[in-house]
N, C-alpha and C positions, 0 to 999 in steps of 0.2 A: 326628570332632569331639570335641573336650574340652569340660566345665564347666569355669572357671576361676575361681580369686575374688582378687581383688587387696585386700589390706586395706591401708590408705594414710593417713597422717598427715594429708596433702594433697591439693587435688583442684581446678582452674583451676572459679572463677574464683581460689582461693586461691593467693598466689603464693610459690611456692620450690621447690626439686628435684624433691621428690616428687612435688609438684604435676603439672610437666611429666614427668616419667618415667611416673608411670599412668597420665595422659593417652594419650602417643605409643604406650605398648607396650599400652595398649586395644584402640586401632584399630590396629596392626599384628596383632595375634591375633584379632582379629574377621576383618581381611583375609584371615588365613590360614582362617577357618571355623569357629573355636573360639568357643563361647559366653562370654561374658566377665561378671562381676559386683564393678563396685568399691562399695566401702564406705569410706566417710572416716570419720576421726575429728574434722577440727576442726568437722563441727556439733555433735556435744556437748562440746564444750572451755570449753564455758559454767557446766560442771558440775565441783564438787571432782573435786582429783584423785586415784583410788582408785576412788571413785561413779562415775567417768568411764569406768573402764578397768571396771567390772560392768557399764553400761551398754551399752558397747560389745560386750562379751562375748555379751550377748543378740541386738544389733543382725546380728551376722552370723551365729548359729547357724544361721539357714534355707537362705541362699546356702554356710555348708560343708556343713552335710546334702546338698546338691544337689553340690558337686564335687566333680571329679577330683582337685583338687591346688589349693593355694591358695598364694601368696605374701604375705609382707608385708614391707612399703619404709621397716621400720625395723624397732631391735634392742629397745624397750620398750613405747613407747604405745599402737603396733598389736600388735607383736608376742607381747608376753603375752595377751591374750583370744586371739590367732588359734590360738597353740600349744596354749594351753586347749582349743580348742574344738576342735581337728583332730587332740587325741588324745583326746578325746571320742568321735569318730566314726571313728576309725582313719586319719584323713586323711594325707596326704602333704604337707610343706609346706616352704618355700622361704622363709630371713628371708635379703633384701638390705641387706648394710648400706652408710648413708649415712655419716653421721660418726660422732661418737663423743660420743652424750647425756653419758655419764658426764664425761667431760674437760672437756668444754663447761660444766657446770651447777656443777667445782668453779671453775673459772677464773672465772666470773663470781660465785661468792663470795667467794672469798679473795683477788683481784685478784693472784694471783700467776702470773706470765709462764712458766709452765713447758708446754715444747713435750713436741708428743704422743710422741715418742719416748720421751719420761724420764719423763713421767707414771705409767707402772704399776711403775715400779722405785725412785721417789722417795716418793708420794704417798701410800701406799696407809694410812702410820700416820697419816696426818694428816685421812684420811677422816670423817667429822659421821657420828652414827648413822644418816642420811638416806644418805648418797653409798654408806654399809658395805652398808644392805639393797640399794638398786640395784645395786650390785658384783654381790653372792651373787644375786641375781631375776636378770639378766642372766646372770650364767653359768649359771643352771639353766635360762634360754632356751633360750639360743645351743646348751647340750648334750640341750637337748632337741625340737626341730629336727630336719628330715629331713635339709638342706642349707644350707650357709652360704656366701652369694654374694658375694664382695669386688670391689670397682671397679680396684683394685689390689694387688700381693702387696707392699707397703711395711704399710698395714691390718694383713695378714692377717698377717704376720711379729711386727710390736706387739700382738699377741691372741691368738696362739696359745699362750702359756705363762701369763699372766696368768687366763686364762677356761677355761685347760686342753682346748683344741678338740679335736678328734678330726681330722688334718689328712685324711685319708680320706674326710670329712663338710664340705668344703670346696669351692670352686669360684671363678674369676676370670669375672668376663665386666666388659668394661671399657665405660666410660660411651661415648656418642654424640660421634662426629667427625664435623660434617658437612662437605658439599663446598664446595668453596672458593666463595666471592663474590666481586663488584667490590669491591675497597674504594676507598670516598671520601674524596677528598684534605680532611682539616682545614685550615678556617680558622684556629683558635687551637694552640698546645700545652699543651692542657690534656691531664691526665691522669686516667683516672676511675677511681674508686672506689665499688663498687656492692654491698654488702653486707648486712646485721642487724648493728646496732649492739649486737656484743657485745664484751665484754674479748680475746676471742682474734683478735680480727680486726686488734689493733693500729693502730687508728685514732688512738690518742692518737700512738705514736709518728712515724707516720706523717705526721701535721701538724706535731711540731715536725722530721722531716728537711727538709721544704718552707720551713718557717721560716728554715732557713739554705739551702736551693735559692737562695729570693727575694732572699736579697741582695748573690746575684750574678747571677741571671738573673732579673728579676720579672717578665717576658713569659708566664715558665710559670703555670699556675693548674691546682688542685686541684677537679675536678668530683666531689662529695660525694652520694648520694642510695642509695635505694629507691623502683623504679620498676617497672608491669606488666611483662612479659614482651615484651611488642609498643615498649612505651614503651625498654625496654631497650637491644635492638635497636638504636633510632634512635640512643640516646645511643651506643652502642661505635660503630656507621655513622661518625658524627662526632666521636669523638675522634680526640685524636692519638695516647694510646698507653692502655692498660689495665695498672693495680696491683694488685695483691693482695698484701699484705705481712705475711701473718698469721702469727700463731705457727707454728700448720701448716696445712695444708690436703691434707687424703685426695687429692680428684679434683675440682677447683673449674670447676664450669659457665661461672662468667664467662672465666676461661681458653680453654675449648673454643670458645666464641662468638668471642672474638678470633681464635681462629686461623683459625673457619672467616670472619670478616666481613676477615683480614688486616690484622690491627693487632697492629703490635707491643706486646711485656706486660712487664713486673717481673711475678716471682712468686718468693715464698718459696721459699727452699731445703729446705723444710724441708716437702716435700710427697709425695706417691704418684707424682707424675706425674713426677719430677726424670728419671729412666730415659731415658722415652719423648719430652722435652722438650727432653732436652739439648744438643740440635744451634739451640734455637730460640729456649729462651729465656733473658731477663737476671734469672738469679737473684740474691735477697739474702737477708742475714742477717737474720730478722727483728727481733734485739736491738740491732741494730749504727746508729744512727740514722745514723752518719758514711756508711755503707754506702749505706746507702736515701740520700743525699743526694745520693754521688758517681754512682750508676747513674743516678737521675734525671737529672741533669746529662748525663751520657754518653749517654744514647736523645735527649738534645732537641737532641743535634750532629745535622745533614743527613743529615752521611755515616753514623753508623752508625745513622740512622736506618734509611737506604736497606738500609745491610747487613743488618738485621733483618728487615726484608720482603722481601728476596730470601731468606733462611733459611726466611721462612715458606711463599714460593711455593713452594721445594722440596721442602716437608713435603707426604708425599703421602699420608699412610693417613689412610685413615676409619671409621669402626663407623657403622653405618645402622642405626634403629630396628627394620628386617626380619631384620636378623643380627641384633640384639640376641634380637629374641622368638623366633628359632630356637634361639639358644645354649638360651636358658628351656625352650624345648622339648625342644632334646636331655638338657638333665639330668636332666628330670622323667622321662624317658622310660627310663633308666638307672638309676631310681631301683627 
């Protein structure tokens, strides 16, 4: 039996990836026998930010005293105290990364549309004394770190020369595919869209390709929100198809939920997943509004509708939260 300690941005009932990822792989490593210890950061996310990240630092010094190996389910917020503090103690530790804070937090300042590929080859002069110190703290993370766990090697490829990785110090274990469902015939052809209303998620664009969708087909409708986890669910159940049209996107959950709920997706070309998808799904250009008009248009024919879901019923791999927490297992173990 292991200590384990999970440090986590996230934690249900708060809702978004990490949320659900610490959750499942909790109780999958309890399963297995291992004693488990999460610690969230958003209950002091009430507190400046800096004060927040000392605070935290202290909040889990007793639970890494006490473990084996610790992980944390992001590249700054957690991440920093946890590294602090797990080579405080000699600790062993494991950062998973989700997206990409830094890309994320220049796009919604600058409003400029640049996809995560070109990001660290374009950008990097154009960096605010705020975006320059996160740059340098994150790659003294990330190099300072037992193991660095990517969802996909599209990630890991965009960061290994920018943040200067140590690709030896690296590892893939890929998100959860679950097993297939009944999917339910829709009533309407709407299409949903279920995200955080941020600049990269191309929302704006997205409503004006719909803008000229409507005025050749206005049957179709664009279903807009943030919604629990369970509330989610229901909505992908009954839609007609799921979009994700973002600048980029690493490994997008609402993705993996369509395939396992069998509804057909749009999803950016311009993702982690392109590899593993490409038999399945209907990608677009996330710049191209003409793009995003025509595909729309194209999924809400019958026929390829039908073609689509029969690509999907033949997709047959899945990652189960049991393999995930053994993959965990086997690297720590290696470590």
């Amino acid at each position: 039996m292991k200590k384990i300690l999970i440090a986590t941005p996230l934690y249900p009932p708060d809702i978004g990836g990490p949320a659900e990822y610490a959750y499942n792989l909790e109780c999958e490593l309890n399963n297995l026998g291992h004693e488990v210890k999460v610690e969230k950061f958003s209950s002091i996310k009430h507190w400046p930010s800096g004060l927040r990240h000392f605070i935290y630092f202290f909040k889990i010094l007793p639970a890494m005293f006490r473990a084996d190996w610790c992980l944390a389910l992001d590249t700054f917020s957690v991440a920093l105290p946890a590294v602090l503090a797990a080579r405080l103690f000699g600790n062993k530790i494991i950062i998973r990364t989700g997206g990409d804070f830094l890309w994320e937090q220049y796009v919604e300042r600058t409003g400029k549309l640049v996809l995560l590929r070109n990001f660290y080859q374009t950008e990097l002069v154009f960096f605010s004394k705020k975006e320059k110190f996160i740059f340098k703290l994150t790659k003294w993370i990330l190099n300072h770190t037992t193991t660095i766990v990517f969802s996909t090697e599209w990630q890991k490829q965009i960061w290994l020369a920018p943040y200067e990785l140590n690709l030896a110090k690296t590892s893939i274990i890929e998100n959860y595919y679950g097993i297939k469902d009944l999917a339910l015939l829709p009533s309407t052809k709407n299409f949903l869209w279920a995200s955080r209303y941020l600049k990269l998620k191309n929302l704006e664009k997205l409503k004006l390709a719909f803008a000229v969708v409507k005025e050749s087909h206005p049957n179709l409708s664009l279903d807009i929100g943030q919604w629990s986890p369970e509330k989610l669910i229901t909505k992908i159940k009954t839609s007609y198809a799921v979009i994700v049209p973002s600048l980029s996107e690493i490994s997008p959950n609402l993705i993996l939920l369509a395939l396992q709920y069998r509804k057909p997706f749009i999803l950016t070309m311009e993702t982690g997943l392109h590899d593993q998808l490409q038999e399945v799904a209907v990608f677009v250009d996330p710049i191209n509004i003409g793009d995003m008009a025509s595909k729309i248009i194209w999924l809400a024919d019958e026929q390829n509708y039908l073609i689509q879901q029969k690509k999907m019923d033949d997709f047959s791999f899945t990652h189960s939260w049991s393999e995930i927490a053994s993959e965990f297992l086997e690297i720590f173990s290696e470590l």
